[in-house]
C-alpha positions as CSV (number, residue, x, y, z in Angstrom):
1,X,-36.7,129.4,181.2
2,X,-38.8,126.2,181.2
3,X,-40.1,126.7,177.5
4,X,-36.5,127.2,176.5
5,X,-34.9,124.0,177.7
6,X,-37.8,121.8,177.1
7,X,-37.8,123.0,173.6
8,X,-33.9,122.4,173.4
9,X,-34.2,118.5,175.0
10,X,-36.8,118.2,172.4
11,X,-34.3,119.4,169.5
12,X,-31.1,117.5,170.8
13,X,-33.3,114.5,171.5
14,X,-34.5,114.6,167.9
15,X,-31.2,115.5,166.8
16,X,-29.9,112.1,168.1
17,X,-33.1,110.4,166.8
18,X,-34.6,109.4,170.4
19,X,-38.0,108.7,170.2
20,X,-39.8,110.7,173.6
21,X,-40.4,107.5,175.0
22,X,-37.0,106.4,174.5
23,X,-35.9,109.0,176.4
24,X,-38.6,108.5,179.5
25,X,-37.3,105.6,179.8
26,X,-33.9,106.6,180.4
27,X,-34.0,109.2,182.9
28,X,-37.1,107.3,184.6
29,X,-40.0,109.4,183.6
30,X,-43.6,108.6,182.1
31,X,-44.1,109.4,178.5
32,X,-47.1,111.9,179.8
33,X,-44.4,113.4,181.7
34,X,-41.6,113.8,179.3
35,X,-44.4,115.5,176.7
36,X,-45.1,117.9,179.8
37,X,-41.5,118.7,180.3
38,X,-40.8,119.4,176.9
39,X,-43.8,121.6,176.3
40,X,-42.5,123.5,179.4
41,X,-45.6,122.4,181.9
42,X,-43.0,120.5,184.3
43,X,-40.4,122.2,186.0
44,X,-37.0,120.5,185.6
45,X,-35.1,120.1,189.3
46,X,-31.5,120.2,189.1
47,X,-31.2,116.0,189.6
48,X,-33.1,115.6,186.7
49,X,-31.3,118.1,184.5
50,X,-27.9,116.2,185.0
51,X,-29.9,113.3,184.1
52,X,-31.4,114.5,181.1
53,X,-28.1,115.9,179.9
54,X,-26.6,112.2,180.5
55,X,-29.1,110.5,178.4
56,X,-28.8,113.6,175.0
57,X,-24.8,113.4,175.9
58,X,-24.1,117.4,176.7
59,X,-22.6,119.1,178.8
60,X,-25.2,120.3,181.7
61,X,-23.7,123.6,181.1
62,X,-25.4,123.1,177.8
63,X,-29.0,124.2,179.5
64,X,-27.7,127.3,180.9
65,X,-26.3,129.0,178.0
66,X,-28.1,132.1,176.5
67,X,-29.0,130.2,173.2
68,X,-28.3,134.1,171.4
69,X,-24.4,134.3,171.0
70,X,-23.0,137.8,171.7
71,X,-21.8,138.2,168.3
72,X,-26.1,138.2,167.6
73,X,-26.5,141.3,169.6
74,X,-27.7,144.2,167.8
75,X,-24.6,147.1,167.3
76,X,-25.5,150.7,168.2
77,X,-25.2,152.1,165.1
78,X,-23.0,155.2,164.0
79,X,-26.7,157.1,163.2
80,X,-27.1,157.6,166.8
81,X,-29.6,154.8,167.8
82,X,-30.1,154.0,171.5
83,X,-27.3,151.7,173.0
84,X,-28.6,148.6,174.0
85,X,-29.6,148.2,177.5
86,X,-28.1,145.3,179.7
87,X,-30.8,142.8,180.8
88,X,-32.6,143.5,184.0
89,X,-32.6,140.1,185.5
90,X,-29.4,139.3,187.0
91,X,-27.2,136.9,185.4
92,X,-26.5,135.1,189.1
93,X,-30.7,134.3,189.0
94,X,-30.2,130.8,186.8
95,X,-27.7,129.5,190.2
96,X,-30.1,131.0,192.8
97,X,-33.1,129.4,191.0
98,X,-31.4,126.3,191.1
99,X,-30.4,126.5,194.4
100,X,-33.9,128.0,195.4
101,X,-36.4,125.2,193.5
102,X,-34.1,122.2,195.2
103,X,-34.4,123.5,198.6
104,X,-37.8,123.6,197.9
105,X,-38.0,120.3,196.7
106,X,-36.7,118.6,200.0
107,X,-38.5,121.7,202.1
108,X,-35.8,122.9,203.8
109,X,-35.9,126.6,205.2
110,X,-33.4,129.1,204.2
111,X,-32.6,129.0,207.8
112,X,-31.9,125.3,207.4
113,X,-29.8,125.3,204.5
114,X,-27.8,127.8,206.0
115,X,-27.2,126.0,209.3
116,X,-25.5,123.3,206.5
117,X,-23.0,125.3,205.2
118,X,-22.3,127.4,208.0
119,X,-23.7,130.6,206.6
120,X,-26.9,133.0,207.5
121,X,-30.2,132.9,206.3
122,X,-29.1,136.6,204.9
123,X,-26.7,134.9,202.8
124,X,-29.3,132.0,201.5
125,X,-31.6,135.2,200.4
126,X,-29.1,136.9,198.9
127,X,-27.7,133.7,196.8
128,X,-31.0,133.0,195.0
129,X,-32.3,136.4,194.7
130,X,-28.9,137.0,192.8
131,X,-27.6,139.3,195.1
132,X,-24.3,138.0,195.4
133,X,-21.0,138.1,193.6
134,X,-19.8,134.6,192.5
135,X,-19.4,132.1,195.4
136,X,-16.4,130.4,196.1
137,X,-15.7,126.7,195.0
138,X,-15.5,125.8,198.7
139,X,-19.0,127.0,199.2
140,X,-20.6,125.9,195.7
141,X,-19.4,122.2,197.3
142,X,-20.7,123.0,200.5
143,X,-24.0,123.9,199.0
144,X,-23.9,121.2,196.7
145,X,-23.3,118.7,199.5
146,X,-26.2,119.9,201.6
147,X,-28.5,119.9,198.9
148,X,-27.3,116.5,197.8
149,X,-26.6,117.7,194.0
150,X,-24.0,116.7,191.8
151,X,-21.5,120.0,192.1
152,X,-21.0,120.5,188.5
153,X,-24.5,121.3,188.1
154,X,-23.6,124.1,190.7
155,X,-20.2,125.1,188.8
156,X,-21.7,125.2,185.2
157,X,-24.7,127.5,186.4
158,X,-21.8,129.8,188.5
159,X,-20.0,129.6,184.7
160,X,-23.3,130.8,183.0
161,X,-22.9,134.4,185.5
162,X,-19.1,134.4,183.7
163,X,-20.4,134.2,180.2
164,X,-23.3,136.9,181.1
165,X,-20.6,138.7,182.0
166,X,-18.3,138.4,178.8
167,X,-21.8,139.3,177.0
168,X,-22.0,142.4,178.8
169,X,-18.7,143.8,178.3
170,X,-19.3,142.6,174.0
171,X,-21.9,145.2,174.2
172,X,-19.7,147.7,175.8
173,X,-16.7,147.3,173.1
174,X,-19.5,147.3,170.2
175,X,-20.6,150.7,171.3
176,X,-18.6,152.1,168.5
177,X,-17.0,155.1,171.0
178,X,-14.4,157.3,168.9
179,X,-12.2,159.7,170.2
180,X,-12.6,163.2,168.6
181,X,-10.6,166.5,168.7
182,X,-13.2,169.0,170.3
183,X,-10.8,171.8,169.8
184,X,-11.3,171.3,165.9
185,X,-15.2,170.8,166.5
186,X,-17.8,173.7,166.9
187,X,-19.2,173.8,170.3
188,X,-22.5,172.3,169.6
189,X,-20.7,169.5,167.7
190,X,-18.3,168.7,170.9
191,X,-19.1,164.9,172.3
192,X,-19.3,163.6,176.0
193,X,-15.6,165.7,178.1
194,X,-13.2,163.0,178.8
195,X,-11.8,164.2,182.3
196,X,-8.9,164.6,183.8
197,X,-8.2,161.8,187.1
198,X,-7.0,161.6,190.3
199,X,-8.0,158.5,191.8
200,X,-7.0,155.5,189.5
201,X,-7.9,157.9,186.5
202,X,-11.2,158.6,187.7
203,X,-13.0,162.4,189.2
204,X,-13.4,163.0,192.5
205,X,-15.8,166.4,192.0
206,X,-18.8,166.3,191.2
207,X,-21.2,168.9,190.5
208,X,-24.8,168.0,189.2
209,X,-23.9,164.5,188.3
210,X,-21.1,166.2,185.9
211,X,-17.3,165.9,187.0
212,X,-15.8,169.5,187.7
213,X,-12.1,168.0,186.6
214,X,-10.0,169.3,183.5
215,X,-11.8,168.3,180.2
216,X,-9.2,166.9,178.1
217,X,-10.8,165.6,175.0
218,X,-14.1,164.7,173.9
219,X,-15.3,161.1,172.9
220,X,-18.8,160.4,170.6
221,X,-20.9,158.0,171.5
222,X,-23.9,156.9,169.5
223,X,-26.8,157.8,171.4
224,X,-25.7,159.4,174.0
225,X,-25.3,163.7,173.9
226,X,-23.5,166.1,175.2
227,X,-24.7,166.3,178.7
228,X,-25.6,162.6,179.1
229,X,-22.3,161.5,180.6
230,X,-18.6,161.7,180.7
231,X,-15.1,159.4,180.2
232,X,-12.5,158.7,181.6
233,X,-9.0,156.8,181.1
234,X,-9.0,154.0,183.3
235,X,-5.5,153.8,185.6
236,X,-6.0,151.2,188.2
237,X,-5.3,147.7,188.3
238,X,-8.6,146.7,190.6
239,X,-10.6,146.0,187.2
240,X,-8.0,143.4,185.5
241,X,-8.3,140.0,185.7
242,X,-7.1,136.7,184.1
243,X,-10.2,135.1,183.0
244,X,-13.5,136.6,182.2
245,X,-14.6,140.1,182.4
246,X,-11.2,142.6,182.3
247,X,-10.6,146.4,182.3
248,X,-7.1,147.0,181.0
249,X,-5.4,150.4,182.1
250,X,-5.2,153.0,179.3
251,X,-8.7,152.2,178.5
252,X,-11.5,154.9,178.2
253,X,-14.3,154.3,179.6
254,X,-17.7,156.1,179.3
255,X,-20.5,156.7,182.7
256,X,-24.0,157.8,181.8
257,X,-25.7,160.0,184.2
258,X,-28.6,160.1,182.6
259,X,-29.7,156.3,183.8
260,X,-29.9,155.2,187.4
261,X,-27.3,152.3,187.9
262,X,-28.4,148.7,188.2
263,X,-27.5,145.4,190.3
264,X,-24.4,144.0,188.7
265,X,-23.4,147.0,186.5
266,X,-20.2,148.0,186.1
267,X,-20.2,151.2,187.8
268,X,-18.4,154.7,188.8
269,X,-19.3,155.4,192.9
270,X,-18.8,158.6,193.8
271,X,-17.8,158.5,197.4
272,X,-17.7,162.1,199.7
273,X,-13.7,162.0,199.1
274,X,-12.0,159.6,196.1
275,X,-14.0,157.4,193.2
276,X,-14.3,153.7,192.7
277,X,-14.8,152.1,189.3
278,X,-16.2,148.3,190.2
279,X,-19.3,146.0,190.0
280,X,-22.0,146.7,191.4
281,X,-23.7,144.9,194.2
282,X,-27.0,145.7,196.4
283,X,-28.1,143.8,199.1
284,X,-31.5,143.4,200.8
285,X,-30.1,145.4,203.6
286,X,-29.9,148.7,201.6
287,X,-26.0,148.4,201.4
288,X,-23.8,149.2,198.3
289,X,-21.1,146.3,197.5
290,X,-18.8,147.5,194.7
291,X,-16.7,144.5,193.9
292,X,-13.6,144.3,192.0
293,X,-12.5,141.8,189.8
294,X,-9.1,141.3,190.9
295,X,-9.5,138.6,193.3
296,X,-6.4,140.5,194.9
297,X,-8.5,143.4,196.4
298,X,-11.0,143.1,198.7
299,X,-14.8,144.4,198.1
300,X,-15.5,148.0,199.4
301,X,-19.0,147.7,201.6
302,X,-21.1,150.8,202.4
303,X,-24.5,152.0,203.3
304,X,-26.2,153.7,200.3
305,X,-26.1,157.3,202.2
306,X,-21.8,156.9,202.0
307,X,-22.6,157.0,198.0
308,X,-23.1,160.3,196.2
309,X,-23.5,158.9,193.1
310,X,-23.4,155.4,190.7
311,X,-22.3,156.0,187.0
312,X,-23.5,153.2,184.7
313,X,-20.7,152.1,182.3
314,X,-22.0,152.2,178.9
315,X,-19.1,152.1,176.6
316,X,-15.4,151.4,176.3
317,X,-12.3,152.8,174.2
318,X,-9.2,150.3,174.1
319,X,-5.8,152.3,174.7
320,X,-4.8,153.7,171.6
């Protein structure tokens, strides 16, 4: 991440025709500095990244955007290639690095920063490890006031989660899925069953990772086979939400289970007697979170032994 932003304060800096020095002197740096920073050997704190973004004139949302738009992102293809993967890191990490390096900076303890805002040293972990779901604005300003920062640095690295988000369900919609007629297909040309629901649209049998509900259809999805998942047409309300991320109802939606499920996926949890279809959440404490993103329903909490299973989402159909 250093590389990345020190390259892009070189390039806006040359794009406004600052000379290095020019711009030391502005935020209060040496030139050696500044040429360290922009080379990525200094690590940038959060105080001096509003600065920097002062002197160039951006936003300091600016430094936190993924510099590859969505519309970048390679397709799957109709020939079958692999769908693309979501990244591994969570999107939450660029807030808890921020959060983590200036605590560091005035050595506090997570202990001690949580004593400020009148939360846990659980909760401190979990916030920079990513672990969380987006914190409130109440809390970004209490964490912003303890740690003495300027709280739209906070806000605009929250926003960056949002966008990671958007990204993520891009990839989902350019998955290319296409509802087929398996009764006019050969067997060994069917797709992935799309299932009959009971919970919200979703199964509530499983058997061998595979729903034992009434097949109704069958989708295609390139790169995935017969055997490598199942749909689904999405009935609840849970997923919808006015801003950001949204799951419509009417929508199909496709579960691999031939990946394990990953922190902040969008998921399918099997529970001993119904289904949830939310995000995906795991704490240090071995529990499973599965957060919805209608701000009108509260989280479901369990221990990971209450889960049967966690279907990745890996592709969606808009209602037809």
């Amino acid at each position: 991440m250093g590389t990345q932003i020190g390259l892009e304060i070189k390039l806006l800096r040359e794009r406004l025709k600052l000379s290095a020095k020019d711009l030391a002197e502005r935020i209060g740096l040496s030139p050696s500095q500044m040429s360290r920073l922009e080379s990525g050997q200094r690590r940038v704190d959060a105080v001096m990244l509003s600065r920097i973004a002062k002197a160039l004139d951006v936003h300091p949302s600016h430094f936190f955007q993924d510099f590859q738009e969505p519309g970048d992102l390679p397709a799957a293809g109709d020939d079958g290639a692999p769908l693309p993967e979501p990244p591994a890191e969570a999107p939450a990490a660029a807030l808890g690095r921020l959060i983590r390096a200036e605590r560091h900076r005035q050595h506090l303890t997570p202990d001690e920063l949580g004593q400020r805002i009148g939360k846990g040293r659980a909760f401190v972990a979990d916030v920079e490890a990513g672990r969380t779901e987006l914190l409130s604005y109440p809390v970004l300003q209490k964490v912003a006031r303890a740690l003495r920062l300027d709280p739209e640095v906070l806000f605009e690295a929250q926003h960056g989660e949002l966008r990671e988000l958007r990204k993520a369900v891009a990839r989902l919609e350019r998955a290319h899925t296409e509802r087929t007629l398996g009764a006019a297909q050969g067997e060994g040309l069917r797709g992935l069953p799309l299932v009959a629901g009971e919970d919200g649209g979703l199964p509530v049998r499983f058997e061998a990772r595979a729903p034992r509900e009434k097949v109704l259809d069958y989708v295609h999805v390139p790169g995935l086979r017969v055997g490598d998942g199942f749909a689904v047409t999405w009935q609840g309300e849970e997923m919808t939400a006015p801003h950001g991320p949204s799951f419509r109802p009417g929508e199909v939606l496709v579960f691999s289970s031939g990946r394990e499920a990953r922190h902040r996926d969008f998921v399918l949890a099997a529970l001993p007697a119904r289904s949830l279809f939310r995000q995906l959440f795991l704490d240090a404490q071995g529990r499973v979170r599965l957060h919805p993103l209608n701000l009108d329903v509260p989280p479901t909490i369990l221990d990971r032994e209450e889960v049967r299973e966690l279907f990745p989402l890996v592709a969606r159909l808009s209602p037809l």
